[in-house]
N, C-alpha and C positions, 0 to 999 in steps of 0.2 A: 610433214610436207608430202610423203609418200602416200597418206590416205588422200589427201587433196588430190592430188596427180593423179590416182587411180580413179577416183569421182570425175575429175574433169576430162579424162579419158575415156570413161566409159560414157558420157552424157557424148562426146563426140562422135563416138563411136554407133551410136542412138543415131545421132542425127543424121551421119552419113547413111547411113541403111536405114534410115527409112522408119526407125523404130518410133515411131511418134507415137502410138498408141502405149508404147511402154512406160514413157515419159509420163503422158499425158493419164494414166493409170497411176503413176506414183506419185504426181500431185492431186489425184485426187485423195490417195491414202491419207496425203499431209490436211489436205481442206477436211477431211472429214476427224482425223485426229483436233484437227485443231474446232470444228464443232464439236464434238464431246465432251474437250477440256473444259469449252465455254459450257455448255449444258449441264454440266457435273459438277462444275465449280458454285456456280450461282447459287443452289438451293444448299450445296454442303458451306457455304459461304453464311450462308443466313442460319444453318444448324448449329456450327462451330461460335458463331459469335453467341449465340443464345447460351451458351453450356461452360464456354474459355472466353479467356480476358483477350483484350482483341492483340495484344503483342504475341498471344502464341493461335489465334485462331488465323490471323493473315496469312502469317508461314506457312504453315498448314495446308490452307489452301493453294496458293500460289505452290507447293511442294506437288501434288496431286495435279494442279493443272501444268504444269512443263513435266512433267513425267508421263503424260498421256502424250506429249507433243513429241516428246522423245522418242517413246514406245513409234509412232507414227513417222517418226523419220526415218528409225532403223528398218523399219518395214518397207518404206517408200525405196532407198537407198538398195535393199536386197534383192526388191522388185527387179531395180536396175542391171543387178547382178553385182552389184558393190558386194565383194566380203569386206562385213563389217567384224570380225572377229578380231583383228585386231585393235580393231577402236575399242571393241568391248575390254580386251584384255589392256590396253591401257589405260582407259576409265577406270577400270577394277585397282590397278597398281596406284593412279594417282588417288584413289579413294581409300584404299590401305593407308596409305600416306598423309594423305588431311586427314584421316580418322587417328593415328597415332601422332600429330603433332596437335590436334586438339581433340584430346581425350578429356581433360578437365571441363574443357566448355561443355561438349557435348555431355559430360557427366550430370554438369547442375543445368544443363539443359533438357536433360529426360526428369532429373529429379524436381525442375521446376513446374513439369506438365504432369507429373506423379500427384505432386502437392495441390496442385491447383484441382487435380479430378479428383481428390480425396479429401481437399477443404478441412484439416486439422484447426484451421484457425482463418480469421480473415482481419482489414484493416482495423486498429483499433481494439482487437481481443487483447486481455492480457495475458502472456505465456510464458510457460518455464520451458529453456530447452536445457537440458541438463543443467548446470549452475547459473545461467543465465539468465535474468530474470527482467522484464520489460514489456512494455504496448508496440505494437505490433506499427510501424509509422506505413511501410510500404512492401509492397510483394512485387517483385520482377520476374522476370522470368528465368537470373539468372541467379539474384542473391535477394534476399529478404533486409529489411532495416529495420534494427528496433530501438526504441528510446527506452534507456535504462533509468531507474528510479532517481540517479543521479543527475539527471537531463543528457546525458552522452547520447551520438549517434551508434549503434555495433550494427555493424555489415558483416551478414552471415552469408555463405554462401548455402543456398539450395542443397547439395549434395551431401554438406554436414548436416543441415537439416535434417533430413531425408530419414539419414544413418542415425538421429538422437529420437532419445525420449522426450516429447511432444507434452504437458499437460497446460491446458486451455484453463486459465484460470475464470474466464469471463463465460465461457460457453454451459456452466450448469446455471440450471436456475437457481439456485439460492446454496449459499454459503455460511458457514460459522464463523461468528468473530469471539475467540475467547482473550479473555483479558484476567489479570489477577492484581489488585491492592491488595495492601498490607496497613491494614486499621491498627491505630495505639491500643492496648487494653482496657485503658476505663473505656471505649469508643461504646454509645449502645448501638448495638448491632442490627436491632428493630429499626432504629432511626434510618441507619446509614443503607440498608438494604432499600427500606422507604423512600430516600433522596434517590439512590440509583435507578429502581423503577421509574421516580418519576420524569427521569433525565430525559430514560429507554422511549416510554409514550409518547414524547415530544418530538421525538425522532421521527419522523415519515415513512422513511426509510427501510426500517428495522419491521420486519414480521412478524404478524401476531401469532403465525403455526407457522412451522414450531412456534409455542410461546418459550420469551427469553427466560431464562434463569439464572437468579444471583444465589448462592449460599456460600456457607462455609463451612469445613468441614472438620476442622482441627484448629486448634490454640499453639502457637511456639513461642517460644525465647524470645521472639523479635514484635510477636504480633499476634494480629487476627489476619490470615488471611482470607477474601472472599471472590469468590469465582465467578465471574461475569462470561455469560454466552447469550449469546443474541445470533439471530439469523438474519438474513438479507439476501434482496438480488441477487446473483452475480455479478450485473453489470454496476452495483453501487459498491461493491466490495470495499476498494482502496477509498473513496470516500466516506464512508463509515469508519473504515477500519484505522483511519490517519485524522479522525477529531472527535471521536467518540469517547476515547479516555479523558483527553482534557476536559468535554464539557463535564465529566464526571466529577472529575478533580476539581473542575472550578467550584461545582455545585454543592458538594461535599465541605469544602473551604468556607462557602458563602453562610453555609449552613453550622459553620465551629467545628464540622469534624475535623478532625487532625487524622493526618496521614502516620503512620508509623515510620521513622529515620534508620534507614538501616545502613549495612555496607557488604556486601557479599548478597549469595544467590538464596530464595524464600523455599526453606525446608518445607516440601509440602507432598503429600502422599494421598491417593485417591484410592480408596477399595474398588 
């Protein structure tokens, strides 16, 4: 109340003497802050939306335009001979103050505008954040969502984000899919690598460079094991990588090979 009472004391004080140029100089400070804001704002308006998603480029702007408007008042106001010093050191107090009771916002709020200029991932990549494994459904500006393999929603917030290990499972071009069967003994081995090839070619999907490779490299107690790697996309990954055994399997089956029946985990050693 005491800055107001000062302000409207001193505008009075203006008007009885006569001070009308004074006046009429400190509105012009305010018209022409407030052309700048408009002049600055527009072209940083149409930059910002080109580059950030429009939830963090509005703010942005609109931040930039009432801070030019402000800078233009405390100027107009000092004109008048208003000390603004204490409005500034109150400003300052209540901004200590909203800045420590929301420090979390503000947190995943820098780390959402971090993420967004550094684009580790976008909608629909698939990504690992630490143990966390899922497609990528939505980015906010304050928390990310992802759908986990089990169909669940996880709401992560930006901040933990930020602070984890990021790997982009969708963002390389092309990926390994390794897989291992376990063929019975009498299995011939010529046939069964033959049906697997021919599964592989049928597949679209799957690339020819790298070309795939099935062998096998050792004989155990349980079996024949044979090693299946094939490349692909990135973006077909989980689609290859979640029906490509079975057509093997089916193919294999259709074919008389028998699968080897085991119960525990396939000893197997690679030089």
């Amino acid at each position: 109340m005491n800055i107001l009472n000062d302000i409207a004391t001193r505008l009075l004080e203006a008007i009885e003497t006569y001070r009308i140029s004074s006046i009429v100089h400190s509105l012009l400070i305010v018209a022409i802050a407030i052309i700048l804001a408009f002049t600055i704002s527009r072209p940083l308006r149409t930059w910002t939306l080109a580059r950030l998603p429009r939830d963090i480029a509005i703010p942005l702007v609109k931040l930039v335009y009432y801070s030019i408007i402000f800078v233009g008042i405390i100027m107009a106001l000092t004109s008048l001979g208003v000390d603004v010093s204490v409005l500034l050191v109150a400003g300052g107090i209540a901004g200590i103050v909203i800045g420590l009771a929301a420090q979390t916002v503000t947190s995943n709020l820098l780390a959402g505008i971090f993420l967004y200029l550094d684009r580790p991932f976008k909608v629909g990549d698939a990504i690992a954040i630490g143990d966390t494994f899922g497609i990528v459904e939505d980015i906010t500006i304050f928390s990310t969502r992802i759908r986990l393999f089990n169909g669940t929603i996880l709401r992560i917030s930006n901040e933990e984000i930020f602070k984890s290990r990021i790997i982009n499972l969708t963002a390389v071009k092309a990926r390994r899919i390794e897989y291992q069967i376990l063929l019975a003994h009498e299995t011939d081995l010529n046939k069964a690598i033959e049906v697997i090839r021919r599964v592989i070619d049928r597949n679209p999907l799957i690339l020819t460079e790298p070309a795939p490779m099935i062998f096998s490299s050792q004989v155990t107690l349980l079996g024949i094991p044979v090693n299946i790697w094939v490349w692909v996309p990135g973006t077909a990954f989980f689609e290859v990588w979640t029906t490509l055994l079975t057509q093997i399997r089916e193919e294999l089956l259709k074919e008389g090979i028998q699968l080897a029946t085991y119960k525990g985990p396939i000893p197997l050693s690679i030089p």
